[in-house]
C-alpha positions in Angstrom: -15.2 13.0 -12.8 -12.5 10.9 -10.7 -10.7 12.6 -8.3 -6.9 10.7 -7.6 -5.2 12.8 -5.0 -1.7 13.4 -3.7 -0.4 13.5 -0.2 3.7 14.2 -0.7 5.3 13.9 2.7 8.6 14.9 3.9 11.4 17.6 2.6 11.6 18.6 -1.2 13.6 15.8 -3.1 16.2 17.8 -4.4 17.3 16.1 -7.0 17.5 17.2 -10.6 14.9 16.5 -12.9 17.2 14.6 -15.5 17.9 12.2 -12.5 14.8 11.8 -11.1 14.2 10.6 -14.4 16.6 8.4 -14.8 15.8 6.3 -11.4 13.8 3.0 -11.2 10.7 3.5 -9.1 9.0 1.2 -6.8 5.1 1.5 -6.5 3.9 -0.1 -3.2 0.5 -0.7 -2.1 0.0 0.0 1.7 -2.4 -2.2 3.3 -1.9 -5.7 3.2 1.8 -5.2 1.9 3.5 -2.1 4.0 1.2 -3.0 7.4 -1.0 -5.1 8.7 -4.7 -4.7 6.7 -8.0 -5.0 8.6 -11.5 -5.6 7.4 -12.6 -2.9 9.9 -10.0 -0.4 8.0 -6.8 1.2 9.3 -8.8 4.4 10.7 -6.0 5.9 13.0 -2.4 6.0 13.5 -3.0 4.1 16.4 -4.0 1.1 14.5 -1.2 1.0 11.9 1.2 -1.3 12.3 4.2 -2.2 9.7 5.0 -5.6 8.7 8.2 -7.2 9.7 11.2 -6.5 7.7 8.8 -4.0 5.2 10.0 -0.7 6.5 13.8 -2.1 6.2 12.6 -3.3 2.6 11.6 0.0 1.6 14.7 1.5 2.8 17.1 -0.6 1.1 15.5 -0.5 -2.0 16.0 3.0 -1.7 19.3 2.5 -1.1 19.7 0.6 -4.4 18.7 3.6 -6.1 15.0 3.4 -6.0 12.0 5.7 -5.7 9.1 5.0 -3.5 5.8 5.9 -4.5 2.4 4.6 -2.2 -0.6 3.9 -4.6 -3.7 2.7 -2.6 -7.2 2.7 -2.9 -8.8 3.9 0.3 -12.7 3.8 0.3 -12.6 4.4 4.3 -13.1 7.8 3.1 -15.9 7.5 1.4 -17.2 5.4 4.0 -16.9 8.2 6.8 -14.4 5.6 8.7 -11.5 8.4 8.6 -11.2 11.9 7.4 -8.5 13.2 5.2 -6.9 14.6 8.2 -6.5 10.7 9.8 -5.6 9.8 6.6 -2.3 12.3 6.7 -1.7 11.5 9.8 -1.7 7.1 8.8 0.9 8.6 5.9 2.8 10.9 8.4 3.7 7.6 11.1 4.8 5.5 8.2 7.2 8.5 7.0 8.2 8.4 10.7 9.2 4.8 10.9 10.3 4.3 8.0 12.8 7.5 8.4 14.1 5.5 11.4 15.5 3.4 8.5 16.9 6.1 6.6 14.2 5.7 3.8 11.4 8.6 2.6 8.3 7.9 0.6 8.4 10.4 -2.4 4.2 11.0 -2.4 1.3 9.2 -1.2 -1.6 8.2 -3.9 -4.7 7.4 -3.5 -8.4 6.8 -4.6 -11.0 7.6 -2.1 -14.0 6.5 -4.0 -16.8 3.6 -3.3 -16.4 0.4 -5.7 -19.7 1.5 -6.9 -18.7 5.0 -8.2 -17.0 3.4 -11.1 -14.4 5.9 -10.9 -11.5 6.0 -12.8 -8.8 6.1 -10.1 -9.5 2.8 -8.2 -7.3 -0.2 -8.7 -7.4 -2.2 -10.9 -8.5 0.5 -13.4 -4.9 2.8 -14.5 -6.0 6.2 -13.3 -4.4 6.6 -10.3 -0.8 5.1 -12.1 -1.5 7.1 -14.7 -2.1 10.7 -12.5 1.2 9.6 -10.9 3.4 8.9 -13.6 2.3 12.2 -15.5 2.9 14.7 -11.9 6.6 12.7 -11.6 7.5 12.3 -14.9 7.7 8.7 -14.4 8.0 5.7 -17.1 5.4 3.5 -15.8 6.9 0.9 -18.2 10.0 1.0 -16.3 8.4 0.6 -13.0 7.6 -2.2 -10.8 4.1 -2.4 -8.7 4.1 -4.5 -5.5 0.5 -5.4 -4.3 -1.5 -7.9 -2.5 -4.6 -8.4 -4.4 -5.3 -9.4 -8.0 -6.9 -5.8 -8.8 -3.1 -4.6 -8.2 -1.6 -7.0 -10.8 -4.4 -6.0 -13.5 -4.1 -2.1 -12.3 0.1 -2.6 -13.3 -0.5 -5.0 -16.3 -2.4 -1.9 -17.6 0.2 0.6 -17.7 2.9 -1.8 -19.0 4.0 -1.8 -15.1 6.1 -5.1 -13.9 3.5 -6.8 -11.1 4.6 -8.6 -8.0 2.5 -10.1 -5.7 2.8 -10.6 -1.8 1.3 -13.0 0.4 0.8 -10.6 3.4 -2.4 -9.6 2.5 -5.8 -10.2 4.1 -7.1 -12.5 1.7 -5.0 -15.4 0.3 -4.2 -15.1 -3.6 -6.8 -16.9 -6.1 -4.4 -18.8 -8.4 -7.5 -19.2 -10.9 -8.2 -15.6 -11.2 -4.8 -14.8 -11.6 -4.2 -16.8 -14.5 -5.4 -14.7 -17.0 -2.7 -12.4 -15.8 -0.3 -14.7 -17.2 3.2 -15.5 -14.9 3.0 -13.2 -11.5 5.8 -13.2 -9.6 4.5 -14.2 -5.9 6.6 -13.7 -2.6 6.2 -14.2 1.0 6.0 -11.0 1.9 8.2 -7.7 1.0 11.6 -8.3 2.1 11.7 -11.2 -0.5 10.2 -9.3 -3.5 12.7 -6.1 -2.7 15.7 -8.8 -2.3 14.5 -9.8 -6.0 14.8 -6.5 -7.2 18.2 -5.3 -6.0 
């Protein structure tokens, strides 16, 4: 069956369940949105590199009383391009930075399957948002998802989640095959949609 997996990074959040409850949460994908995507894959550390203004994003929306959640699919694994161990390690420098900022990512998930393993964890199909909300105790209807790609609209749309889209991604965004998705929000990059939100 599908695997979706959980990487949580950084100290215990010690707040009390009621509250945790009772805060918004803002699911982010990574590449293309957080840092700088590649066709060859982010494979190391080394080759991650934030966006402008997204780390400061992420904190303030933090600030304003939000969660952070990372939900990404990440075939590199599958592929052999990166272990689990560089993967953790990709996670661990964006914790890093974005701690310069005073933010903290809450957990890191992710679906390491192939396209063609049909699983039922890879964006746009709801697994992985669905694995996450049960382990948090999140309301995924009270959540807003902020991707790149279309898959990320149709992966929110199906858990009742509020989709944004960014235009920091690798490809540029198919207005035809994102009509059926009915009005999208679309910003320039993260520091806009985040500005929308708080």
């Amino acid at each position: 069956g599908a695997i979706a997996r959980a990487v949580h990074a950084g100290r215990r959040y010690r707040a009390s369940a009621r509250r945790l409850k009772q805060m918004r949460t803002l699911l982010l994908d990574r590449d293309g949105v957080i840092n700088q995507d590649s066709r060859d894959y982010i494979r190391s550390p080394n080759h991650w590199r934030a966006l402008p203004g997204a780390l400061e994003a992420m904190a303030r929306a933090q600030r304003a009383g939000f969660r952070l959640v990372v939900v990404s699919n990440q075939s590199g694994l599958a592929r052999g391009l990166f272990s689990i161990r560089e993967l953790n390690a990709i996670h661990q420098r964006l914790c890093d930075e974005l701690a310069r900022f005073g933010g903290r990512i809450e957990a890191f998930f992710f679906c390491p399957h192939l396209p063609s393993e049909h699983c039922n964890c890879r964006k746009p199909r709801a697994g992985l948002l669905l694995s996450l909300g049960e382990r948090l105790g999140i309301d995924l209807t009270r959540t807003t998802f902020i991707g790149d790609r279309i898959s990320d609209v149709r992966a929110a749309m199906s858990v009742g989640a509020r989709p944004m889209l960014v235009r920091t991604g690798i490809d540029p965004i198919n207005p035809d095959e994102l009509a059926p998705c009915g009005p999208v929000e679309i910003f320039d990059a993260l520091p806009a949609a985040v500005a929308a939100l708080v």
